[in-house]
N, CA, C and O of each residue as an XYZ file, in Angstrom:
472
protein
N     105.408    129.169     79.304
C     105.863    127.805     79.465
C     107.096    127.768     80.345
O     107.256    127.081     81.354
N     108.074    128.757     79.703
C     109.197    128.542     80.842
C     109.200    129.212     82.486
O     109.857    128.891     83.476
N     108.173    130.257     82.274
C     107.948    130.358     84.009
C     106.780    129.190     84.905
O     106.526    129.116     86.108
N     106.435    128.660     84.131
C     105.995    127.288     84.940
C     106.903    126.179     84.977
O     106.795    125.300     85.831
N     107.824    126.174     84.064
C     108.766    125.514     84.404
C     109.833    126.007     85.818
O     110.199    125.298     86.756
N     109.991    126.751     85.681
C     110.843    127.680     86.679
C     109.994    127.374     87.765
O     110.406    126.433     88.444
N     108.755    127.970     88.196
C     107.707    127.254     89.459
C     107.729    126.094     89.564
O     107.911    125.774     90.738
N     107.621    125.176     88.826
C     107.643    123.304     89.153
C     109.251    123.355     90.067
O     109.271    123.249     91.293
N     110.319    123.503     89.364
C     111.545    123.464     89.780
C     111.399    124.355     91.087
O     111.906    123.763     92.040
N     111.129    124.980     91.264
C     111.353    125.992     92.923
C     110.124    124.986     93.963
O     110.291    124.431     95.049
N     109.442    125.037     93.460
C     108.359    124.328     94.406
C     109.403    123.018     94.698
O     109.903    122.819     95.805
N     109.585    122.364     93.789
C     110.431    121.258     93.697
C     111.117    120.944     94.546
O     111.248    119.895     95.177
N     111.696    122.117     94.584
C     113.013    122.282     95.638
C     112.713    122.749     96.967
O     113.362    122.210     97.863
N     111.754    123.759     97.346
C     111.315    123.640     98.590
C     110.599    122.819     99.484
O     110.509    122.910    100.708
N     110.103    122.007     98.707
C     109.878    120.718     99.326
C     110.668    119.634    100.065
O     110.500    118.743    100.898
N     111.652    120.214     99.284
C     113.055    118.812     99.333
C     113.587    119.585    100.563
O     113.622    118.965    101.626
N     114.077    121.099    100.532
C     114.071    121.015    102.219
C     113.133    121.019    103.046
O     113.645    120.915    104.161
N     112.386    121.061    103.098
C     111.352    120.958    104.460
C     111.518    119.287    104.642
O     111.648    118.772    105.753
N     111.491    118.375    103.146
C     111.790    117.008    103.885
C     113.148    117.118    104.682
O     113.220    116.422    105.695
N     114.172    117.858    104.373
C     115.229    117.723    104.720
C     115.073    118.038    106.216
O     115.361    117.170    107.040
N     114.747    118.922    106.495
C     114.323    119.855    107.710
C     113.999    118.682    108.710
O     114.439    118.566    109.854
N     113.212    117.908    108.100
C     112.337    116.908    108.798
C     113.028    116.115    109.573
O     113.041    115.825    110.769
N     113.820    115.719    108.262
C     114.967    114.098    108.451
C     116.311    114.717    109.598
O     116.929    114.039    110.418
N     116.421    115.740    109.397
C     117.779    116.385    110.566
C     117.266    116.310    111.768
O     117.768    115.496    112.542
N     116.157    117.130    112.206
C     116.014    116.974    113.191
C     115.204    116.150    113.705
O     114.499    116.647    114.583
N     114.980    114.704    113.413
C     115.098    113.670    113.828
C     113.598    113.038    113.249
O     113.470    111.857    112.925
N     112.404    114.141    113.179
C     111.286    114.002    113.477
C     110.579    112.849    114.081
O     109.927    111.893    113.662
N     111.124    113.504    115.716
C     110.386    111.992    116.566
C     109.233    110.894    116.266
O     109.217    109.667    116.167
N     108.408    111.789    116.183
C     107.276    110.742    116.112
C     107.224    109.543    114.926
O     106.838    108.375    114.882
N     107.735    110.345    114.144
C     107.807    109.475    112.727
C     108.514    108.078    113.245
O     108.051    106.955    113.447
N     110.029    108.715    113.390
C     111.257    107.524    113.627
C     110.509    107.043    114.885
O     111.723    106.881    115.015
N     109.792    106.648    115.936
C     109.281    106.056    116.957
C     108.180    105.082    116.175
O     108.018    103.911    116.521
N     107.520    105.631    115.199
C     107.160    104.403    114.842
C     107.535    103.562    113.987
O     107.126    102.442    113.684
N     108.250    104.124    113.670
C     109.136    102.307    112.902
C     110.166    101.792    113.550
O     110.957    100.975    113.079
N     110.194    102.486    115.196
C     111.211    101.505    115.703
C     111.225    100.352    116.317
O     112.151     99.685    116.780
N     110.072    100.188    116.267
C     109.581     98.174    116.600
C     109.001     98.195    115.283
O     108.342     99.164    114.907
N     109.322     96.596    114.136
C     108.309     96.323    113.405
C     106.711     95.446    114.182
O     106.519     94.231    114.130
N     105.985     96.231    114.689
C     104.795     95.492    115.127
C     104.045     95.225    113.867
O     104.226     95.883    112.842
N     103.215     94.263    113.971
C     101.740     94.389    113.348
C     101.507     95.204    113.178
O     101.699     95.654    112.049
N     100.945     95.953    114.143
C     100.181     97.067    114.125
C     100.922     98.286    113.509
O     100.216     99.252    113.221
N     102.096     98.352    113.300
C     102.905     99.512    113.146
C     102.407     99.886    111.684
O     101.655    100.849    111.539
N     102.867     99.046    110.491
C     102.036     99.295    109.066
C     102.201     97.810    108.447
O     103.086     96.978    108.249
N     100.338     98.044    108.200
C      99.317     97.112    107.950
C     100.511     96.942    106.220
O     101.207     95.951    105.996
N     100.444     97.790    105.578
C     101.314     97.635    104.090
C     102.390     96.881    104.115
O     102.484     96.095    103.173
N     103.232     96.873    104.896
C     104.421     95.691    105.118
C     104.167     94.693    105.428
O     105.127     93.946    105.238
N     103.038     94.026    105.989
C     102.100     92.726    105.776
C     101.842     91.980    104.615
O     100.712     91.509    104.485
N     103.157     91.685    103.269
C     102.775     91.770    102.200
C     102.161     90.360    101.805
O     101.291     90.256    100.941
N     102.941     88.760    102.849
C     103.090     87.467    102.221
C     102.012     86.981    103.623
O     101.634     87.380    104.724
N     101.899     86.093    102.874
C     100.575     85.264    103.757
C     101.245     83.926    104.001
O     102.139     83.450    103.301
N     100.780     83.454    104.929
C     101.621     81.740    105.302
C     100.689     81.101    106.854
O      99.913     81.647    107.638
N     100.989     80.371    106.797
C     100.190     79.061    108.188
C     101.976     79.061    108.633
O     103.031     78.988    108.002
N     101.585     79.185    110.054
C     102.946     78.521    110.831
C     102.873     77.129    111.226
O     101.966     76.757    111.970
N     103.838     76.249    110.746
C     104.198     74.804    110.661
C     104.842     74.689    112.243
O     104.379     73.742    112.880
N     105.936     75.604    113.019
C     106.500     75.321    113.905
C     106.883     76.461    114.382
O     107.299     77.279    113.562
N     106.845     76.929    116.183
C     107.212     77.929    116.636
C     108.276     76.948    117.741
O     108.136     75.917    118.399
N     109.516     78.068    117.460
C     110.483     77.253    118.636
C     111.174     78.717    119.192
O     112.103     79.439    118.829
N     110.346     78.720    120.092
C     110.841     80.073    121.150
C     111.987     80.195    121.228
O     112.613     81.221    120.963
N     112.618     78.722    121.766
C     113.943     79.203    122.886
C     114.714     79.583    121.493
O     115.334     80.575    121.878
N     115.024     79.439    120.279
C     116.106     79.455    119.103
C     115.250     81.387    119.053
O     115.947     82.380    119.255
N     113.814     81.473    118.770
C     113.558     82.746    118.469
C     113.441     82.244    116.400
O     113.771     82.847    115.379
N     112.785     80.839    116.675
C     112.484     80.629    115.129
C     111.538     80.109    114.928
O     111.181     79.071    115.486
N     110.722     80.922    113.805
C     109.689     80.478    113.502
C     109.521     79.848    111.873
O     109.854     80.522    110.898
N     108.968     78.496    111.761
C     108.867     77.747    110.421
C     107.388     78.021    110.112
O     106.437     77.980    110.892
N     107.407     78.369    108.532
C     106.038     79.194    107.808
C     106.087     78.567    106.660
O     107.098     78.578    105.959
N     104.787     77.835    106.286
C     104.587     78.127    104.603
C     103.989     79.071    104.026
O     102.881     79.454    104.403
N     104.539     79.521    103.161
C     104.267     80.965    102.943
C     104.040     80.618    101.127
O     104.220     79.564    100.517
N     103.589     81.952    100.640
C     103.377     82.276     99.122
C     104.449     82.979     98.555
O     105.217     83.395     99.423
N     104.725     83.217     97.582
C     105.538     84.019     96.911
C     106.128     85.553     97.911
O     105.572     86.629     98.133
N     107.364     85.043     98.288
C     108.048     86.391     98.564
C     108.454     87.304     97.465
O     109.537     87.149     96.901
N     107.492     88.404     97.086
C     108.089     89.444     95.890
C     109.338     90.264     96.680
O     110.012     90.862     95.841
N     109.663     90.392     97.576
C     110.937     91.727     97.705
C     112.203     90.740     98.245
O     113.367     91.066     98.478
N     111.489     89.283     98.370
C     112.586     88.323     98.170
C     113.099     87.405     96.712
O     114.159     86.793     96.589
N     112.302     87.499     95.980
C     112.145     87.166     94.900
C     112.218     85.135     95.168
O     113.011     84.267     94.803
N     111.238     85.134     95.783
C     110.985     83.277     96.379
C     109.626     83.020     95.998
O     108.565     83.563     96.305
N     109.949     81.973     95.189
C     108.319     81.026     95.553
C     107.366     80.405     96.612
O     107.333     80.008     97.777
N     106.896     80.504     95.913
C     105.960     79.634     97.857
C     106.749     78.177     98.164
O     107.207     77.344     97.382
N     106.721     78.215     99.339
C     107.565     77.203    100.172
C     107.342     77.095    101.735
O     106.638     77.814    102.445
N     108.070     76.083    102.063
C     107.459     75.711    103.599
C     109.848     76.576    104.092
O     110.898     76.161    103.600
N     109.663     77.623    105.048
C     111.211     77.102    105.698
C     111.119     77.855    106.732
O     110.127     78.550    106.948
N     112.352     77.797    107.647
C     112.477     78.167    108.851
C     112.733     80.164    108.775
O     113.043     80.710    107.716
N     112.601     80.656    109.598
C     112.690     82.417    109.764
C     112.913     82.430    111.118
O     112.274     81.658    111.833
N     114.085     83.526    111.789
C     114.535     83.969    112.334
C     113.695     85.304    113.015
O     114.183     86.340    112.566
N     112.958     85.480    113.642
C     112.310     86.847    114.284
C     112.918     87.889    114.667
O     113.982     87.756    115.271
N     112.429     89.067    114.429
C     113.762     90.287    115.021
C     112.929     90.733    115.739
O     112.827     91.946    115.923
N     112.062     89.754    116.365
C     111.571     90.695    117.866
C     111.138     89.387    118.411
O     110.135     89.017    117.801
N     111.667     88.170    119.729
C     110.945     87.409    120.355
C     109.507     87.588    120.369
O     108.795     86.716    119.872
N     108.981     88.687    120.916
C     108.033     89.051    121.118
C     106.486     88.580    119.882
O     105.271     88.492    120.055
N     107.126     88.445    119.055
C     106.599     88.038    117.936
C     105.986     86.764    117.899
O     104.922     86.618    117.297
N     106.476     85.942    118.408
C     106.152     84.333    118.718
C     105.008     84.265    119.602
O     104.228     83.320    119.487
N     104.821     85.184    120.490
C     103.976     85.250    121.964
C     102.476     84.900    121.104
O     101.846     85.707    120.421
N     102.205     83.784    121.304
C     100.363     83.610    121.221
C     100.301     83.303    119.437
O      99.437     83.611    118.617
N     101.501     82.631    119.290
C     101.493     82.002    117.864
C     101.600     80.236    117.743
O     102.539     79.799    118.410
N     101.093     79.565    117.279
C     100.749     78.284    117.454
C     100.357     77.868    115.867
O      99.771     78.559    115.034
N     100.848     76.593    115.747
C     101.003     75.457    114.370
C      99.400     75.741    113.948
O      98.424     75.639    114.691
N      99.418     76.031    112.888
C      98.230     75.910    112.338
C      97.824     77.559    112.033
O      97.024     78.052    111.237
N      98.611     78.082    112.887
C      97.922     79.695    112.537
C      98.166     80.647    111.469
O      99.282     81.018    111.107
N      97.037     81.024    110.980
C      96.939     81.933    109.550
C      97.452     83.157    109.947
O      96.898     83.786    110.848
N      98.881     83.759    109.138
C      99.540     85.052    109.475
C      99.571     85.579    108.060
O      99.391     85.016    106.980
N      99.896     87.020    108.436
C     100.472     87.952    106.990
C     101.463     88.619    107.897
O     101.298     89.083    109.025
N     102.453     88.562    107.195
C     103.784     88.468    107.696
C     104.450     89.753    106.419
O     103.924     90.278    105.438
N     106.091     89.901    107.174
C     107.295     90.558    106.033
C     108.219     90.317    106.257
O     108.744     91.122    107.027
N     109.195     89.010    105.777
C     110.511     89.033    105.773
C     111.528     89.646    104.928
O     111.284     90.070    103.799
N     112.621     89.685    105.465
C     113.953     90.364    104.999
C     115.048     89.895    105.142
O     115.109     89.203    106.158
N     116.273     89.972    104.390
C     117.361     89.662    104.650
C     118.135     90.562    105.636
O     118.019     91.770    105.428
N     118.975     90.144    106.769
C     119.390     90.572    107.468
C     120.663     89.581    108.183
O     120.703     88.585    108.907
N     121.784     90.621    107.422
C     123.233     89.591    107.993
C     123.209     88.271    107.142
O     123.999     87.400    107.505
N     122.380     87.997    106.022
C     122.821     86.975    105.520
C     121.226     85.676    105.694
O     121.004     84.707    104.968
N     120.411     86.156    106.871
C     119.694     84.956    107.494
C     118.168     85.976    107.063
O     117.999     87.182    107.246
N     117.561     85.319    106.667
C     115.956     85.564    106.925
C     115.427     85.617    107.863
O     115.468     84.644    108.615
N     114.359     87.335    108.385
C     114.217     87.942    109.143
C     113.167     87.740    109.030
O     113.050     87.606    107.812
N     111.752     87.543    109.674
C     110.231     87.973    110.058
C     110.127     89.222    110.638
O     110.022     89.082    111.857
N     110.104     90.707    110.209
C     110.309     91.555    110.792
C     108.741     92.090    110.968
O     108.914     93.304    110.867
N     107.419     91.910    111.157
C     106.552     92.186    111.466
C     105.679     90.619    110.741
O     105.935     89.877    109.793
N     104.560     90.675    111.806
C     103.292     89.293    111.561
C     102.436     89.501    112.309
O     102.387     90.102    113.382
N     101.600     88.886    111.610
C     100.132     89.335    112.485
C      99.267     87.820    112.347
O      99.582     86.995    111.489
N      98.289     87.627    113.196
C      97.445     86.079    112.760
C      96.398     86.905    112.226
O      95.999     87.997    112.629
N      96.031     86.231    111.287
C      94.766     86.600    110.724
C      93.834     85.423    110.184
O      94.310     84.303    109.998
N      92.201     85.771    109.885
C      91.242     84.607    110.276
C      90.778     83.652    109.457
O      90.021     82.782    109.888
């Protein structure tokens, strides 16, 4: 019993550096993809669903009714969101069905990845 304990704990621990290993030296590919939140980047951070009510480019804000934000702890509601990528707005129009992920950031609500869906 106690040399499998002793193996859980060592395995344990060599794991934890090789993550470590990972995280030092930078592991490009990883950190490249989460450095735009796209759509496409991960489908799992797509958590809240909403219709866009209003896109206003030049501000870089987009108004959503949306369902229950769980990692915001919000009910469903219609309000305005702030985009952390312009790019995001491109080929989005009133009426369109998204799954979206906002966040707090600086105080203001962020849309940090959205996608239209059908």
């Amino acid at each position: 019993m106690r040399t499998n304990i002793i193996k859980t704990v060592l395995s344990a621990a060599a794991f934890g550096l090789l993550s470590a290993g990972a995280i030092a030296r930078g592991d490009e590919d990883h950190a490249a993809h989460h450095a735009v939140a796209h759509p496409a980047d991960d489908a799992q951070a797509l958590s809240s669903k909403g219709e866009v009510r209003k896109v206003d480019r030049e501000s870089g804000k987009l108004t959503l009714r949306h369902g229950p934000l769980t990692n915001l702890n919000m009910p469903a509601m219609t309000m305005v969101f702030a985009v952390s990528d312009p790019r995001f707005l491109d080929g989005l129009n009133e009426g369109d069905k998204v799954r979206f992920t906002a966040d707090r950031k600086d105080g203001k609500l962020v849309v940090k990845a959205i996608e239209r869906v059908d």
